[in-house]
N, C-alpha and C positions, 0 to 999 in steps of 0.2 A: 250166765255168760255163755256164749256163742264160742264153739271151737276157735273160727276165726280170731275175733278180737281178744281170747285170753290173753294175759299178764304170760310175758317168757321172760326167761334172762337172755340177755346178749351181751355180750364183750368181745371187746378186740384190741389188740396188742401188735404189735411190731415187733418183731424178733431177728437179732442178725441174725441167724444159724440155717444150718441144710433145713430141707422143710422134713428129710429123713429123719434127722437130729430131732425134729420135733415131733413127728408123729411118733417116735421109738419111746417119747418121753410119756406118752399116755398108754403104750399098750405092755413097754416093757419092765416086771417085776422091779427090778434092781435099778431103773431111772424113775419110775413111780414113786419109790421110798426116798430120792434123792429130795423131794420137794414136795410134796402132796401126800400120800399114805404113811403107815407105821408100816405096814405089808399086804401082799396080793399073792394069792394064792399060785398062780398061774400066769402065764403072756397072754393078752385079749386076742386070742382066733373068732372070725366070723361063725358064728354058732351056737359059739361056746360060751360056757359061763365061771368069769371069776370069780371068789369073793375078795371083798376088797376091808380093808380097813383104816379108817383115817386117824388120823392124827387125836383128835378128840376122843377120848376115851369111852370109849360103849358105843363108839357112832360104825357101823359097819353096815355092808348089804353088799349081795352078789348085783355083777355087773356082767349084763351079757353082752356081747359084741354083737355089732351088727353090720357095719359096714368097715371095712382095712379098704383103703384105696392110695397106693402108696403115692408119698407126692401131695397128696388131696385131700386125704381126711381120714377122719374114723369117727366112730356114730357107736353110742350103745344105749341099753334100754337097762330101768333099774326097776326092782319088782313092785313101788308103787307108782307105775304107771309111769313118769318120767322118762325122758328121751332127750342124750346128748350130742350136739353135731359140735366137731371141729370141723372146721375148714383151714387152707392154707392156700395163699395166694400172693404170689412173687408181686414186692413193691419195693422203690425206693431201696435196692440192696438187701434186704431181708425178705420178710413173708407175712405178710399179714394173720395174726391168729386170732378166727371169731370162733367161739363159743355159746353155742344156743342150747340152752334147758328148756323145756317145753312139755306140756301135757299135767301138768298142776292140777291138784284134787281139790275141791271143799268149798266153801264158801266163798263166796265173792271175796272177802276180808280172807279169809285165809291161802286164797291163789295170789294176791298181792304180794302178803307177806313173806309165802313162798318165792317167787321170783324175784322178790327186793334181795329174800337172806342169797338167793343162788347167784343174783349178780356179783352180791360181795363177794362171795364165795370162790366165784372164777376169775373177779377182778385180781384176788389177790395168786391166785394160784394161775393163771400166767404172769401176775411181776413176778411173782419166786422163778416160776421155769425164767421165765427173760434173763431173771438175772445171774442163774447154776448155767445157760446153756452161752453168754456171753462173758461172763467173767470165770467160770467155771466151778462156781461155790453159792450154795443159797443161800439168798439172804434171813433163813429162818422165820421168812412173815407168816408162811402158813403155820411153821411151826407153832410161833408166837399167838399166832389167833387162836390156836387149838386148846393153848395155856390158858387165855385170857376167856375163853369159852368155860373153861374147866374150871377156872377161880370163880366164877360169877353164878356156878349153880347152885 
């Protein structure tokens, strides 16, 4: 496969909230854990590198920052080769949140599979943020998936 035409994840969600509210949700410590991680070592600074770890148990990996553009996004790189963009784009009263994973290793069958498990992955982890950053309480889905991840190995 061609750089071009690889397999990425994309998602996009709607979210009423500041587009601040929402970028703070991916770089900062203590709103990370609110809905996606168990903990983050650090706040994502352009340079710098977090470790991060999620919800499923033994699943972890440093996350570097790459781009903080307040307002607009934030982008980080994870150390096999992977690369995540947010975006945020004022519609319809909230902010549009896309989500692109990108740069998938292996075999033709195994960059698919990859980009199928990340879209799930992001699909569910902005309805969680959607719904801690509009109701003010997650709905536990990422949690839940981390569970159901955990029971089926």
């Amino acid at each position: 496969m061609t750089a071009k035409a690889a397999p990425r994840a994309r998602v996009s969600m709607i979210i009423r909230a500041a587009a601040e509210d929402i970028l703070a949700a991916f770089v900062a410590p203590d709103r990370l854990t609110q809905f996606w991680l168990s903990s983050s070592s650090a706040p994502l600074v352009a340079g710098d590198t977090a470790h991060w770890q999620f919800m499923v148990p033994g699943a972890e990996t440093d996350t570097t920052a790459t781009r903080l553009q307040p307002g607009r996004g934030v982008s980080w790189s994870w150390p096999d080769g992977t690369t995540v963009d947010i975006d945020v784009e004022a519609v319809d009263g909230g902010f549009a949140v896309t989500v692109i994973n990108a740069g998938f290793q292996g075999t033709p069958e195994d960059i698919v599979e990859a980009a199928l498990n990340a879209t799930e992955g992001f699909a569910l982890v902005l309805a969680d943020l959607k719904t801690l950053l509009e109701s003010g309480r997650s709905a536990r889905i990422v949690r839940d998936k981390a569970r159901l991840i955990e029971l089926r190995k």
